[in-house]
BALOBA-1460 file (C-alpha; in Angstrom, 3 decimals):
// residues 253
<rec num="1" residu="x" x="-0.195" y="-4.218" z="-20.872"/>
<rec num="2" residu="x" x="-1.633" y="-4.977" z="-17.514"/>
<rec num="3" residu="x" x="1.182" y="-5.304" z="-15.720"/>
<rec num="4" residu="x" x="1.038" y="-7.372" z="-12.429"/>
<rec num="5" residu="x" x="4.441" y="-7.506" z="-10.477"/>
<rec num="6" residu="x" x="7.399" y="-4.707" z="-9.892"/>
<rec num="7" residu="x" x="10.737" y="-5.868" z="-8.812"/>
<rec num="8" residu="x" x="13.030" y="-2.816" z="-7.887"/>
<rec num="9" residu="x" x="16.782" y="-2.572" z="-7.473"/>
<rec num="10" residu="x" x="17.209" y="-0.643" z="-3.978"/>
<rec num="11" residu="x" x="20.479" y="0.849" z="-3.650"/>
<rec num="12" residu="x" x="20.468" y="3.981" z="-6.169"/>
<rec num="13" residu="x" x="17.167" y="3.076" z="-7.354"/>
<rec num="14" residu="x" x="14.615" y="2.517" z="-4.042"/>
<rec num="15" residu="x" x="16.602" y="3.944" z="-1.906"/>
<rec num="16" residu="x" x="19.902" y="6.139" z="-1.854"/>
<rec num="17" residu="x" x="23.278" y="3.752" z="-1.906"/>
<rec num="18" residu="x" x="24.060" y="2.291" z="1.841"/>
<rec num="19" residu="x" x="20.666" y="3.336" z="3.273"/>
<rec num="20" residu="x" x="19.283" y="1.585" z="6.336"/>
<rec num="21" residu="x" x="15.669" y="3.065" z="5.071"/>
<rec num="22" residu="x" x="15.660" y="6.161" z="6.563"/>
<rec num="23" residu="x" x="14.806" y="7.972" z="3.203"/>
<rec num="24" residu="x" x="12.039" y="6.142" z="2.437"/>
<rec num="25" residu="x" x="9.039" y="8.895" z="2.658"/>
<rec num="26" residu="x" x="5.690" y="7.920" z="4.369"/>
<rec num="27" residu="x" x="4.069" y="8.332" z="1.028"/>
<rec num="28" residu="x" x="6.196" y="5.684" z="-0.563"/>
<rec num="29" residu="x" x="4.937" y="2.941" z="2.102"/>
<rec num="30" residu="x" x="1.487" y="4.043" z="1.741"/>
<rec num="31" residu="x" x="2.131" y="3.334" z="-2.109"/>
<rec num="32" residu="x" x="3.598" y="0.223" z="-1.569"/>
<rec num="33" residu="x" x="0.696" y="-0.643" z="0.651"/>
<rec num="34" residu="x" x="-2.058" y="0.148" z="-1.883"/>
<rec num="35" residu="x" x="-0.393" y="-1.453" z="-4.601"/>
<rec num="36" residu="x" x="-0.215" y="-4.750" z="-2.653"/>
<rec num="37" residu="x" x="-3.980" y="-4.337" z="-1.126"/>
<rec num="38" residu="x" x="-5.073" y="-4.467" z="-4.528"/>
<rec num="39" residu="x" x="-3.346" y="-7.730" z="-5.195"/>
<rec num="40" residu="x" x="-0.030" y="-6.286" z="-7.135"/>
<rec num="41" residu="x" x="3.300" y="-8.193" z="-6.518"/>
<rec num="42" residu="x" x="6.056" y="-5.791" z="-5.155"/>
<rec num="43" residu="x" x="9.755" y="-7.039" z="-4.173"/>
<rec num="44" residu="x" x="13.226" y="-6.283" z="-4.522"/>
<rec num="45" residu="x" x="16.208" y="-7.598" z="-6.021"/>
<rec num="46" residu="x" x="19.322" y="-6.513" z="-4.582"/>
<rec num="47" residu="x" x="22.950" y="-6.755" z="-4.106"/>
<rec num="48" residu="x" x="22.847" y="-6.746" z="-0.875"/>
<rec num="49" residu="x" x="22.622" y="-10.083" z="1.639"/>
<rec num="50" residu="x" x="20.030" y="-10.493" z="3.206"/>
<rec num="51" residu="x" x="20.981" y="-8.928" z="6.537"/>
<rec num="52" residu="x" x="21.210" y="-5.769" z="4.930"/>
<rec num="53" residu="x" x="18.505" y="-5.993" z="3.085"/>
<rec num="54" residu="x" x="15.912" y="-6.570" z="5.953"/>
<rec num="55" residu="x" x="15.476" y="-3.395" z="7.649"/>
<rec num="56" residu="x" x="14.632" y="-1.850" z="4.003"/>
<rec num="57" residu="x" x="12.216" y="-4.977" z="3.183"/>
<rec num="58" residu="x" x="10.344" y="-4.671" z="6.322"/>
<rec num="59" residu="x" x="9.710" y="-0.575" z="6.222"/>
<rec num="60" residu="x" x="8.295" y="-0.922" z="3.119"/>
<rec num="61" residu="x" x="5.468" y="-3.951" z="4.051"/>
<rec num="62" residu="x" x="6.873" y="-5.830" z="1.583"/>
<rec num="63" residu="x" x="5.761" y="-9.832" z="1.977"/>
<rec num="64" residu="x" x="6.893" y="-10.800" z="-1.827"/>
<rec num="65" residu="x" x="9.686" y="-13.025" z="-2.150"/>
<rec num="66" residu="x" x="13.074" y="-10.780" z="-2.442"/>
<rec num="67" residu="x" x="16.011" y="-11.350" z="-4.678"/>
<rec num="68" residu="x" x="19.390" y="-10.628" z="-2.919"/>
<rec num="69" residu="x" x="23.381" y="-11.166" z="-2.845"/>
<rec num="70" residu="x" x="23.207" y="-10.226" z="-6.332"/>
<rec num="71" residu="x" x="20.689" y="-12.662" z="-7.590"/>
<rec num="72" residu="x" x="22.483" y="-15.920" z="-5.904"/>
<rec num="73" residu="x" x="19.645" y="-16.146" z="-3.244"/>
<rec num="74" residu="x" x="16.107" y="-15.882" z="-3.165"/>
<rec num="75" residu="x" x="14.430" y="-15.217" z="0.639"/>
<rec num="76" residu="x" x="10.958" y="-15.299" z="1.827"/>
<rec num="77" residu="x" x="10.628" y="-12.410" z="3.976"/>
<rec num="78" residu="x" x="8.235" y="-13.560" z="6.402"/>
<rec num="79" residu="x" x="10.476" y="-15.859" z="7.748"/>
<rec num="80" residu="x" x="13.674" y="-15.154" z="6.003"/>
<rec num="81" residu="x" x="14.456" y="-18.020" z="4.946"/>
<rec num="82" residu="x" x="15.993" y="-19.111" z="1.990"/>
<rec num="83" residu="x" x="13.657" y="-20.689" z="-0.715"/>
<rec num="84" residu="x" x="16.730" y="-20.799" z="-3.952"/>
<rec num="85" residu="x" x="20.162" y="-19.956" z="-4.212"/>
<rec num="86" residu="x" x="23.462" y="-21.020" z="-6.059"/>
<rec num="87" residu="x" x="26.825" y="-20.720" z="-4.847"/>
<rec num="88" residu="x" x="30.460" y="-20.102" z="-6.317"/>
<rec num="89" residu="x" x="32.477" y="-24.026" z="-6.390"/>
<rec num="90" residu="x" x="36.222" y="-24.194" z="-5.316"/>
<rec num="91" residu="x" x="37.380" y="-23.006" z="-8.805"/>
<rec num="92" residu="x" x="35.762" y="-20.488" z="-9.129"/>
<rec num="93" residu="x" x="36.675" y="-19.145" z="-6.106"/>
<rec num="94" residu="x" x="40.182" y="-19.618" z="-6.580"/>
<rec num="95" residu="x" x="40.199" y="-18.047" z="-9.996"/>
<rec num="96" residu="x" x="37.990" y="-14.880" z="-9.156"/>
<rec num="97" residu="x" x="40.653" y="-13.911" z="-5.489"/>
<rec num="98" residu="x" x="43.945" y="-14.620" z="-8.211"/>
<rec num="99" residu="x" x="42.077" y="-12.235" z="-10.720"/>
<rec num="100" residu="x" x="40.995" y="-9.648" z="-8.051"/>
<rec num="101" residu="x" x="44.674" y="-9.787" z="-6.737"/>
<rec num="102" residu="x" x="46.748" y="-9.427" z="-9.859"/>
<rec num="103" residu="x" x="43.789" y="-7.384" z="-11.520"/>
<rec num="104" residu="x" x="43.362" y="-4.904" z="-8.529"/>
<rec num="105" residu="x" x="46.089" y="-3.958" z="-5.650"/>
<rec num="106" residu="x" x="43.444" y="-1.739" z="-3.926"/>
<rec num="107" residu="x" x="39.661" y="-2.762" z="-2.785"/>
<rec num="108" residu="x" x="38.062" y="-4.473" z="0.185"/>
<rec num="109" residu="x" x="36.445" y="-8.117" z="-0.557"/>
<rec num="110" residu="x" x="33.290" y="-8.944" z="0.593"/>
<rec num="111" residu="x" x="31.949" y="-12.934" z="0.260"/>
<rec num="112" residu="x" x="28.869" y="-14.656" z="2.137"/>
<rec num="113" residu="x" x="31.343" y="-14.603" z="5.031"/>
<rec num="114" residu="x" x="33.272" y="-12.049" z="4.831"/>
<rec num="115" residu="x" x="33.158" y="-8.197" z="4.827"/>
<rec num="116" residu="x" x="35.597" y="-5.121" z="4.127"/>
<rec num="117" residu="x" x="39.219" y="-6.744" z="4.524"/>
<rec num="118" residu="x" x="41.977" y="-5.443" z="2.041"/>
<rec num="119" residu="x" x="42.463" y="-7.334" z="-0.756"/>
<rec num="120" residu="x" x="45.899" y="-7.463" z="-0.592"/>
<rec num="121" residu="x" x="45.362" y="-9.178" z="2.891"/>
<rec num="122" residu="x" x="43.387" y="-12.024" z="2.202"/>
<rec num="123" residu="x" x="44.936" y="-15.936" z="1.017"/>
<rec num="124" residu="x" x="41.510" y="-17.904" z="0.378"/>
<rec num="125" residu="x" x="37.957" y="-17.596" z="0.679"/>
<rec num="126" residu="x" x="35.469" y="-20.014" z="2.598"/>
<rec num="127" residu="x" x="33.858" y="-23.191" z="0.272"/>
<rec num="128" residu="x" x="30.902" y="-21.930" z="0.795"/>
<rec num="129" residu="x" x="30.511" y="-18.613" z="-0.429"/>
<rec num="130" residu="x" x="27.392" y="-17.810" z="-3.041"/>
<rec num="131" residu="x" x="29.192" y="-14.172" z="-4.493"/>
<rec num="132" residu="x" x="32.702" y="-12.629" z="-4.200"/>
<rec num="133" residu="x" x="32.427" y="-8.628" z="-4.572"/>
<rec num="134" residu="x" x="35.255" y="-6.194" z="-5.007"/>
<rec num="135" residu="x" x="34.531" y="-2.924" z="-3.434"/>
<rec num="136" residu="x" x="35.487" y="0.336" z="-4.194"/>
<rec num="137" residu="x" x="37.623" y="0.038" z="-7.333"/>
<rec num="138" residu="x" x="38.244" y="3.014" z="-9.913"/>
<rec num="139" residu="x" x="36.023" y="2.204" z="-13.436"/>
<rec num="140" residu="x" x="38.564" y="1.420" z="-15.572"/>
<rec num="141" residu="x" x="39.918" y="-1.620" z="-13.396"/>
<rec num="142" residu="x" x="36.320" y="-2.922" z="-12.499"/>
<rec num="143" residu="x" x="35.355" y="-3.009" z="-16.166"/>
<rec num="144" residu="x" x="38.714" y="-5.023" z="-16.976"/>
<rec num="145" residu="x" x="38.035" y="-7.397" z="-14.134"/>
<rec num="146" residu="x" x="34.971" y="-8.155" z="-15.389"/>
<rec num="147" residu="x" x="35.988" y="-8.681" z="-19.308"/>
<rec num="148" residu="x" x="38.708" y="-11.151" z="-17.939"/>
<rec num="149" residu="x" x="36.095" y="-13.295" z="-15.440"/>
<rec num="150" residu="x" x="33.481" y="-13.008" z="-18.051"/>
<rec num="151" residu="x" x="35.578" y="-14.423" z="-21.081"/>
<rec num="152" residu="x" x="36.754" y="-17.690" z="-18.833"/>
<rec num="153" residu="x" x="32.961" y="-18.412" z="-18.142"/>
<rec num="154" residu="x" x="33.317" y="-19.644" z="-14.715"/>
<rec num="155" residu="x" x="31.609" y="-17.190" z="-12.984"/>
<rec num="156" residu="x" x="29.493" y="-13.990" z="-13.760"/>
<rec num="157" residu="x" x="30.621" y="-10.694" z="-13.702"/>
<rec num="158" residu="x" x="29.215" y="-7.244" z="-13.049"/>
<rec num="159" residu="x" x="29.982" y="-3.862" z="-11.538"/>
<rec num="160" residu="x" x="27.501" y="-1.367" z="-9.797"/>
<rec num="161" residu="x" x="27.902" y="1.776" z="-7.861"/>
<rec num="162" residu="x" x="29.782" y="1.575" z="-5.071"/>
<rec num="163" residu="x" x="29.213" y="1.779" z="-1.401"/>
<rec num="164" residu="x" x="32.048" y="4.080" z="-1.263"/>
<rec num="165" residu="x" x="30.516" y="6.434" z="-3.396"/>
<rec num="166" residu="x" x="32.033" y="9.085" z="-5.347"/>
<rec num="167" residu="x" x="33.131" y="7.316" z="-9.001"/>
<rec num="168" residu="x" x="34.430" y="4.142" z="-7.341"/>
<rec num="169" residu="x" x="32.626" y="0.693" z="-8.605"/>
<rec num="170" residu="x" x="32.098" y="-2.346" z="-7.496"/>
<rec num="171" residu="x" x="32.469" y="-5.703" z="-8.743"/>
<rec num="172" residu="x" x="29.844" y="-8.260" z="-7.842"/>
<rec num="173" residu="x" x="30.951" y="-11.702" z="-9.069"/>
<rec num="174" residu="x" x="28.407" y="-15.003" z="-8.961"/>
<rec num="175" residu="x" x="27.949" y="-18.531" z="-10.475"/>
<rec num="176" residu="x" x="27.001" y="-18.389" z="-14.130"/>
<rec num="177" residu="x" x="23.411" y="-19.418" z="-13.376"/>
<rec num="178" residu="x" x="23.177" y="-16.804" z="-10.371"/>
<rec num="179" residu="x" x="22.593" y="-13.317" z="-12.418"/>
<rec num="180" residu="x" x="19.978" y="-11.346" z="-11.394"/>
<rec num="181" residu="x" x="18.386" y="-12.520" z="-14.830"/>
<rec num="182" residu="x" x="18.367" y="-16.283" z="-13.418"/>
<rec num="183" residu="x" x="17.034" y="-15.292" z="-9.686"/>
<rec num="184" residu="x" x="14.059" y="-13.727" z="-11.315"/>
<rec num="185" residu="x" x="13.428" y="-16.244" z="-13.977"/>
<rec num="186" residu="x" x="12.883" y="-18.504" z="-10.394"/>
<rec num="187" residu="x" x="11.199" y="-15.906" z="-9.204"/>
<rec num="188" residu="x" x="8.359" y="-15.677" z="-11.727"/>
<rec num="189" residu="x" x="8.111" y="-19.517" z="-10.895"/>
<rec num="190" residu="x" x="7.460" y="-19.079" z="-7.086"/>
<rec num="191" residu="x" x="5.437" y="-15.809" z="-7.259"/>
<rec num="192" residu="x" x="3.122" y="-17.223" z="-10.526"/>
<rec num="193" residu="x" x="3.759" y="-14.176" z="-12.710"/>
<rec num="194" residu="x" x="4.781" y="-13.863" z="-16.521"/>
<rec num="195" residu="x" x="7.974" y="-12.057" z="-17.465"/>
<rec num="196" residu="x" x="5.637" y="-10.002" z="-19.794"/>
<rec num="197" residu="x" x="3.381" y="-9.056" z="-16.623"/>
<rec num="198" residu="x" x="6.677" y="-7.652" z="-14.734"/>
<rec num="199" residu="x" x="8.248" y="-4.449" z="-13.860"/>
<rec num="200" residu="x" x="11.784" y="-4.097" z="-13.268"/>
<rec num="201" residu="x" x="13.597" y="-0.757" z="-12.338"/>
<rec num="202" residu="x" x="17.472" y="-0.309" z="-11.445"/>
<rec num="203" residu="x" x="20.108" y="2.076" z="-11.919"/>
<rec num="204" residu="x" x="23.611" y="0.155" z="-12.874"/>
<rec num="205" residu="x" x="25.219" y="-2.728" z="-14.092"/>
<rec num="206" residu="x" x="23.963" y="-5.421" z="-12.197"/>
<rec num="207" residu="x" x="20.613" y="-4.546" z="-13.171"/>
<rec num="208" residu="x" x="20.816" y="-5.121" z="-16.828"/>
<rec num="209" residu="x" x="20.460" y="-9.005" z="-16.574"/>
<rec num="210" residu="x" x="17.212" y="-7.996" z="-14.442"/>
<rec num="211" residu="x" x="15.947" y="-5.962" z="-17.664"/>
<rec num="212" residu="x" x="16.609" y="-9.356" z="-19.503"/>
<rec num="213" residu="x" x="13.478" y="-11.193" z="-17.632"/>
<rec num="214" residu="x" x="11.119" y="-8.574" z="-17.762"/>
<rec num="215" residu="x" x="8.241" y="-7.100" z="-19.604"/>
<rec num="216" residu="x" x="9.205" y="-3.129" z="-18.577"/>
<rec num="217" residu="x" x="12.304" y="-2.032" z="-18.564"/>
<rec num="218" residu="x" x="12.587" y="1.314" z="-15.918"/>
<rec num="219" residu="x" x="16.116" y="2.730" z="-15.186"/>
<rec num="220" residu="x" x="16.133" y="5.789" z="-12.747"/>
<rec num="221" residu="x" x="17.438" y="9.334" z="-13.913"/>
<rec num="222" residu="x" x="20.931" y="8.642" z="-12.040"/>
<rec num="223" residu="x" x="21.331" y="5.261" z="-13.587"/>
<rec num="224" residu="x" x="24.329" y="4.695" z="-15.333"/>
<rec num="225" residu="x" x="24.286" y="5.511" z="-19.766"/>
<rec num="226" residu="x" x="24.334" y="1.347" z="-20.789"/>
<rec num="227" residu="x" x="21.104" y="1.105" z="-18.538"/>
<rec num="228" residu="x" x="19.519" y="3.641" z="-19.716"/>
<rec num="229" residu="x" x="19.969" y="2.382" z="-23.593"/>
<rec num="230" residu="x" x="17.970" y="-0.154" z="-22.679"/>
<rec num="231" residu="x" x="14.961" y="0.762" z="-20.820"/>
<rec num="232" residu="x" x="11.450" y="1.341" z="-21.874"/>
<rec num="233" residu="x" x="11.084" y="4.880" z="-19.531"/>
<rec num="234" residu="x" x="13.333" y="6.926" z="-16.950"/>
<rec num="235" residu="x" x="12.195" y="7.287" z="-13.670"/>
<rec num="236" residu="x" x="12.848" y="10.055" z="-11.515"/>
<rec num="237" residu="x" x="15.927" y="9.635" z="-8.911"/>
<rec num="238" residu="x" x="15.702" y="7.654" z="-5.624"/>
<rec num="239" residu="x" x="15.527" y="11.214" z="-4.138"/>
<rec num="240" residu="x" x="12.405" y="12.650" z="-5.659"/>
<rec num="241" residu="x" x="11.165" y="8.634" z="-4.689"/>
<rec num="242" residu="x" x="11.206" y="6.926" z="-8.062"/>
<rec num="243" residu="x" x="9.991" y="3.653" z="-6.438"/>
<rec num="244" residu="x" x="6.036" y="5.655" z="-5.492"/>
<rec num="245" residu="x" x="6.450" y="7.213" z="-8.585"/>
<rec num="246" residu="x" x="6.603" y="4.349" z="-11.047"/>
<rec num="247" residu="x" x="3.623" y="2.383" z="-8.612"/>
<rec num="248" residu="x" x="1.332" y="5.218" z="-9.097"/>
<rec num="249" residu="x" x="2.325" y="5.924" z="-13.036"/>
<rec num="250" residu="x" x="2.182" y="1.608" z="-13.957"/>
<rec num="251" residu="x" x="0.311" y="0.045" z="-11.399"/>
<rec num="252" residu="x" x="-2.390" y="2.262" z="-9.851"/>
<rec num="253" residu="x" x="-3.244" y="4.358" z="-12.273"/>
């Protein structure tokens, strides 16, 4: 298959988890820069907003349009700008802070608006919020949050590595048409590339609606066991730089 387009997870998978770019080697941007010289499509899809997101985006060249906020907002990094997104309504809201409350009696939220307040402390949520996550939550609790917001269908649910580190999880919930999976169904619209003609690589939960829309599935060698029962090849780690690895192996060469 001639593939065309790679869209890479970046916390675990790009880059290590919380990483401003620091680790990204010169020898990944030069990679990055080749593959886009010769007309490939490289971007990101991330749970991270936007503001975090940036600093990353911009020391590796890239000008594709990136998924972030856990596929709820699509961005144009050029002028960062939105181009798509899809937020959480009143309801949903509501139901996802009474689940995270009775659910989970340790955590820090994070929304579009806010950032790292105790659960616990917290009475409602702005309207306008486009994901609610719950940060730093042992396993067992983030996987039964997620089986009770999943079954009631008003929102999506998913848990990734956490910020935290260590074994913690987090819980990154969004509206039912805002999955990673949905962001990059749009995104294949804007960027005029096939599912069949894309690369995907990630390393957790919230990736495995990415490996739904496209062509290769790549998890990284640290990815988590589900993700790796799914994907076509493991990559090496974000450490021995899985993202200039999996250009060179699928793109360049």
């Amino acid at each position: 298959m001639n593939y065309k387009a790679l869209i890479t997870d970046l916390d675990g998978t790009a880059v290590k988890l919380s990483s401003s770019g620091e680790d990204i080697s010169e020898a990944t941007i030069k990679t990055v820069t080749e593959a886009k010289n010769r007309g490939f499509k490289i971007a990101c899809a991330t749970g991270r907003r936007w503001s975090y997101t940036k600093n990353i985006v911009e020391k590796l060249n890239i000008t594709n349009s990136c998924i972030v906020a856990g596929g709820t907002q699509i961005v144009d990094p050029l002028s960062g700008k939105t181009i798509w997104e899809k937020s959480l309504d009143r309801n949903a809201l509501d139901a996802t802070l009474d689940i995270f409350q009775r659910e989970s009696n340790k955590g820090k939220l994070s929304t579009a608006n806010m950032k790292g307040r105790s659960i616990d402390s917290i009475s409602s949520v702005s309207d306008d919020s486009r994901f609610m996550y719950l940060l730093g939550i042992e396993a067992n609790i983030a996987d039964n949050i997620c089986n009770i917001i999943n079954a009631q269908g008003f929102a999506v649910a998913h848990s990734t590595l956490s910020w935290s580190g260590g074994s913690k999880l987090d819980v990154h919930v969004t509206h039912p048409e805002a999955t990673k999976e949905h962001a990059l169904v749009k995104w294949h619209e804007l960027e005029n590339v096939s599912k069949a003609e894309t690369i995907a690589m990630g390393d957790s939960g919230n990736d495995i609606p990415l490996f739904q829309s496209a062509g290769l599935k790549i998890a990284v060698s640290n990815a988590t066991s589900n993700l790796k029962q799914l994907a076509d090849y493991i990559a090496p780690n974000e450490k021995q730089q899985a993202l200039e690895h999996v250009i060179n192996k699928f793109l360049l060469n």
